[in-house]
N, C-alpha and C positions, 0 to 999 in steps of 0.2 A: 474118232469123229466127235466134233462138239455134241450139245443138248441142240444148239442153235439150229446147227445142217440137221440134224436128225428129225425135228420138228419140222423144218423148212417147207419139206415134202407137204406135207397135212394140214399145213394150213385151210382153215375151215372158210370156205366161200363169204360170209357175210363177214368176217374182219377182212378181206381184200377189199369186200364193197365198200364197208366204211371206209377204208384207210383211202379210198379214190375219189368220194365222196369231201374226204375231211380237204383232202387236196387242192379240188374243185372247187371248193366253198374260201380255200385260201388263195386260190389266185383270184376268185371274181372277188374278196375284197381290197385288192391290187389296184390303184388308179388305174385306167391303163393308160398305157403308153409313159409310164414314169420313169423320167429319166433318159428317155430313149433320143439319140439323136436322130434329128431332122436330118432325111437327107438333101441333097443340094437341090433336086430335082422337085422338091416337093416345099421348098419355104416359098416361092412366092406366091402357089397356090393357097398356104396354108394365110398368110400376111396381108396380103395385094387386099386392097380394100375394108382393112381392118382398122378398127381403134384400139392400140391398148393403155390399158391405166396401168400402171407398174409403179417399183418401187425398186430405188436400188440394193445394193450392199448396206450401204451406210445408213439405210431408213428413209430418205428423199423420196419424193412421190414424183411422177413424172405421167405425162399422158401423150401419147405417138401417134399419128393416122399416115396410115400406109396406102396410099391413092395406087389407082391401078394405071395412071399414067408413068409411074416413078417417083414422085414429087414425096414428100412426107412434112406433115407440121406437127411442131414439137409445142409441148408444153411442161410448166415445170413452177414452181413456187417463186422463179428469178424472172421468169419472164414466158415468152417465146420466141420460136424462131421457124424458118423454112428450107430446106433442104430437098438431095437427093437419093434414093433408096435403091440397094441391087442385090443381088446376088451376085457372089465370085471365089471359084475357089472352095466350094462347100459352106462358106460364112456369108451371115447376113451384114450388111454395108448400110451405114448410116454416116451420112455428109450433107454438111449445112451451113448455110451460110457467112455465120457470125460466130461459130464455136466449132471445137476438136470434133469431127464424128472417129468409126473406125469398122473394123472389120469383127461381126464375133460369131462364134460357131452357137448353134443352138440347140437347146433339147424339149422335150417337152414330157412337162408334168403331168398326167392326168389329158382329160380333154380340153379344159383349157385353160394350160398355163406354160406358158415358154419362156425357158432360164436361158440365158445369154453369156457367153464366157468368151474374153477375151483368149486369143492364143497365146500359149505360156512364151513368158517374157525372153527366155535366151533359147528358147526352140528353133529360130531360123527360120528359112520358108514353108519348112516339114512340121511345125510347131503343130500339137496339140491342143486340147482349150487347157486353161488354168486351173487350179482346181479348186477356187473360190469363184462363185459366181460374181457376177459383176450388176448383172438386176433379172428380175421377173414380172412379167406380163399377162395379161390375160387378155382377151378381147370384152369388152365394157356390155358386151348385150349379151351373156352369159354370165353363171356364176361362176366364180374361180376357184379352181381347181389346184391353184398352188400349195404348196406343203406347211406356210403359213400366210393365209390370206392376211390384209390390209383390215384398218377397222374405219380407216379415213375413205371415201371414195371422192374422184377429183371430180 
């Protein structure tokens, strides 16, 4: 029998408290909700009547309003534009008038930050998200909560 099993037994009450303690103390400093997919059921609660400021992949800043009629207005350094917004599929949908929208599945950082991830490119209709994000948002009357905020705000 090891040292280890044979100790095992006797361990002494106040090293279990700590060791539950140290645990506790590292999940509350956990954003929460980090990383966790949004389910399908629960993005247009979480969007419908939101603004976010974001940024993409590449460093571009962008800023989105998500109307609870469906509608969505974009902004962006090139310009603007108007569109429409859905759910389908577990992904959030973005389509607009004058430019490419698409379909991306989304997760959320913290309380408020949601990363956005197109579905991987030869995955087919079963496709997963990509495993580069594609941009992150925040809603604009909060602070964000992303894993590296913005220093510019739009």
């Amino acid at each position: 029998m090891s040292t280890w099993i044979a100790r095992r037994g006797r361990a002494r009450p106040h090293f279990a408290r700590a060791t539950a303690l140290a645990l506790l103390a590292a999940l509350a400093a956990t954003p929460a909700g980090a990383g966790e997919r949004v389910a399908e059921a629960d993005i247009a609660d979480l969007l419908s009547g939101v603004t976010l400021d974001g940024i993409y992949n590449n460093g571009a800043f962008f800023s989105e309003t998500y109307k609870e009629d469906g509608s969505v207005r974009y902004h962006d350094m090139d310009g603007a534009d108007t569109g429409q917004w859905s759910v389908k599929d577990g992904k959030f949908c973005t389509f607009y008038e004058s430019q490419e929208g698409a379909c991306f599945f989304v997760e959320r950082d913290g309380a408020n930050c949601f990363t956005f991830y197109v579905p991987e490119e030869n995955g087919g209709p079963d496709a997963g998200p990509a495993k580069q994000w594609t941009s992150r948002g925040w809603d604009r009357r909060k602070p964000p909560t992303c894993p590296t905020a913005p220093e510019i705000q739009l």
